[in-house]
N, C-alpha and C positions, 0 to 999 in steps of 0.2 A: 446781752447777746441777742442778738435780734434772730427769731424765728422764724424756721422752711414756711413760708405761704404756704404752701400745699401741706404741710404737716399741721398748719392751721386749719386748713382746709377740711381734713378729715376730722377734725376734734369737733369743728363745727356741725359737720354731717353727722357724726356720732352723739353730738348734744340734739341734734334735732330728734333724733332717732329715741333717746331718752326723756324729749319733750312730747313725742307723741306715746309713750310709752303714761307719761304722767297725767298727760287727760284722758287717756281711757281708764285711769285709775282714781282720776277726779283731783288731783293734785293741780297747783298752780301752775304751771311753764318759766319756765325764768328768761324774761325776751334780750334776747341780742341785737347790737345794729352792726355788727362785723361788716363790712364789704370784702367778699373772699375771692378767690382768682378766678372762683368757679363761676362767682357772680359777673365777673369781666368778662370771661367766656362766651356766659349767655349771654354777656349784650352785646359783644360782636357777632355770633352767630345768628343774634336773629336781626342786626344792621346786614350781614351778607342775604341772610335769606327774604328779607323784605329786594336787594337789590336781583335774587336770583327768579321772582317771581315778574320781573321784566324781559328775563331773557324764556323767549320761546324754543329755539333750537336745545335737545339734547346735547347736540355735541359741544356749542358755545356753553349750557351748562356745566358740563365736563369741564371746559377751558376754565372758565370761569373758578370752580371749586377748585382745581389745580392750580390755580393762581394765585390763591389766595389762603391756603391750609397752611400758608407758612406762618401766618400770621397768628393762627393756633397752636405751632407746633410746641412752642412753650409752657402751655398748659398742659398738652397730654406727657409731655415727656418728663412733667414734674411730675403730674399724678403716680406716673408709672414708679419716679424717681422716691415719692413720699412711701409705697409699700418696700420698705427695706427689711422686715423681718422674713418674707414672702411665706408666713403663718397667717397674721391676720384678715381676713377678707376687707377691703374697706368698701363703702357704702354703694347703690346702684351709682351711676354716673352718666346723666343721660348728654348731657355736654359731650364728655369725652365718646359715648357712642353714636352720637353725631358728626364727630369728625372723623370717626371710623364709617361711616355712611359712606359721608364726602370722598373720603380718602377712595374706598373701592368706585363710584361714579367716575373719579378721576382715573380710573387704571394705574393707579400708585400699588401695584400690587405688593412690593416688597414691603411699604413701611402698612399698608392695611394687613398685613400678615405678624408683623408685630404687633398692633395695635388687639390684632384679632385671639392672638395669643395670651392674649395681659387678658382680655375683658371676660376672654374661657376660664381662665386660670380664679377669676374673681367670680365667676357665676351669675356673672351679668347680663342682662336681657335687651333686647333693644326696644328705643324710643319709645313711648307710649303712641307716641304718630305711628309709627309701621305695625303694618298686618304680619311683618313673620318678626313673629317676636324673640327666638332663638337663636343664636349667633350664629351657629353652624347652617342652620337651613337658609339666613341669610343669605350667608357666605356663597355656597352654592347652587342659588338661583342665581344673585347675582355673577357667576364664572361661567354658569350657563351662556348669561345673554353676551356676558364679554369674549368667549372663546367664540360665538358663532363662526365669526369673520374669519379666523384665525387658525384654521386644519391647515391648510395649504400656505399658509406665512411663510416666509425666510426667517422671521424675529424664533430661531429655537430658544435664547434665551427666557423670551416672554413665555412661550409655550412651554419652558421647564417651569415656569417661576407659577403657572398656572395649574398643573401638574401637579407643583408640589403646596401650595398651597390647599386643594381640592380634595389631595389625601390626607388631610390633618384633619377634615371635617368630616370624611364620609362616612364615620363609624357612626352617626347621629341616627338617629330613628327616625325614616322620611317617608314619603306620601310614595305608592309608586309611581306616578307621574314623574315627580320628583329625581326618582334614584333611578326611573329608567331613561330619564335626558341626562345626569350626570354621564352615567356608564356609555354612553353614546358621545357624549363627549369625550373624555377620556378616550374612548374609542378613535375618535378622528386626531386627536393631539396626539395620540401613539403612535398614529399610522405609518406615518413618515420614518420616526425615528425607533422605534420599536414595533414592528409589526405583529410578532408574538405575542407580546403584552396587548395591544390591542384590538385581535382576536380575541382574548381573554373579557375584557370588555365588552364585547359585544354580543360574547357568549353571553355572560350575566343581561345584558339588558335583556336579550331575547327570552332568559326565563321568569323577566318580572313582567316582562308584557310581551306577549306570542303574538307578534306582527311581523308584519313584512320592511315595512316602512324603511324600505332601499338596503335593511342590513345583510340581507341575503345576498345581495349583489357583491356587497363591499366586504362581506365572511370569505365568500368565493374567490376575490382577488386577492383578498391577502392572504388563504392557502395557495394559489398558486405562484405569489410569493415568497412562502413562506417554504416550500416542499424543494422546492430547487437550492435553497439556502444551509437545508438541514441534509440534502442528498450531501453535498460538498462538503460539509461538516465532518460527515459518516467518511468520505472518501480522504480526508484530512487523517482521520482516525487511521483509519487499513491500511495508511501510507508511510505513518507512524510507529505502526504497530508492527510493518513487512520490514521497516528501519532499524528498529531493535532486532527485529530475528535474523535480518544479516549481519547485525553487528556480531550478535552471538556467534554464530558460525562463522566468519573470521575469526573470531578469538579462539576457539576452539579449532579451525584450521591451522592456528599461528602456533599451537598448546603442540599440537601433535606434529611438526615440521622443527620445531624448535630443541627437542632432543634427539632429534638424529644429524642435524646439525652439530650439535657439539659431541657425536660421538664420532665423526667423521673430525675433528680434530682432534 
């Protein structure tokens, strides 16, 4: 019966893990020549990245990684597919948080949010190359730079899908730099479609950093969008409310006409 590659995969990461466990104990290592999926991985990733260091433009980079993560998508989706007791942790995986990289560059936000979800769930850190080494502060620099464009979009979808990836990560412990451009974000993704909520945000950012930096302008419009929203609310309410108290009164007009009626027959 021929065995999950990727369940090879992890036996091997686990023997390796055991091998460095034996020379710091002074034991021999028992060497392997396996070629594993992981090993395939890395040598398409770094045939792509030798080829992404041609291309100058961010945006073509973008295209680029998006063109081409399909050709990964087999390996991550095995990895994810080999933890089936979802007890075990299995080994870092800098492969597969490389194409969690790529994946968020491309604005692939739906399947970077699964990806993002497996690699939290495993307590995995990214790349040894990158400077934010924590998945979640990753996460939310990078939604920083990709929402900039994006307050005033049509695409609500993209803007929900941005939204809700953003608050899976924000409970992380950040820089306030950091968490006071998230909540600024958040802030303007809300505006359009939740202006309450996004009040609320901007509240927060202003008590992690007491600046100006245009939020006062944009606090001020959306109360005064927001007061005429909630007046109408209130008057929805009293109109509701004056609804029921003439219903009762009827009834109780209909309670006291309705037996002298039938005393008069």
């Amino acid at each position: 019966m021929a065995i999950n590659p990727f369940k090879r995969h992890r036996a091997v990461e686990m023997a390796k893990l055991e091998t460095a466990d034996k020379v710091q104990t002074g034991e021999q290592p028992e060497l392997r020549g396996d070629v594993t999926e992981q090993d395939r991985a890395r040598k398409k990733i770094t045939e792509l990245g030798l080829q992404l260091k041609m291309i100058r433009s961010t945006q073509a980079k973008a295209e680029f990684k998006a063109e081409h993560l399909a050709e990964l998508s087999a390996y991550v989706d095995g990895v994810m597919a080999a933890d089936i007791d979802k007890v075990t942790t299995l080994p870092q995986d800098n492969e597969f948080m490389t194409v969690l990289v790529w994946t968020f560059d491309a604005c692939l936000l739906a399947d970077g949010h699964k990806l993002s979800s497996f690699a939290r769930a495993q307590g995995w850190q990214m790349p040894p190359m990158m400077q934010l080494r924590e998945v979640d502060i990753f996460i939310l620099t990078r939604l920083v730079e990709i929402a900039k464009p994006m307050a005033d979009s049509p695409d609500e979808a993209l803007i929900g899908k941005i939204i809700e990836v953003a608050a899976d990560s924000m409970t992380v412990d950040m820089h306030d730099k950091l968490g006071f451009n998230v909540q600024v974000m958040m802030g303007d993704l809300n505006a359009n479609l939740q202006p309450a909520t996004a009040l609320k945000h901007y509240q927060q950012a202003v008590k992690i950093k007491s600046t100006k930096h245009g939020l006062l302008k944009k606090m001020k419009a959306l109360v005064e969008r927001i007061e005429p929203l909630q007046q109408a609310a209130n008057n929805d309410d009293d109109d509701v409310k004056l609804e029921t108290k003439t219903e009762g009164d009827d009834s109780k007009v209909k309670s006291e006409v309705e037996p002298e009626t039938k005393a008069e027959a």
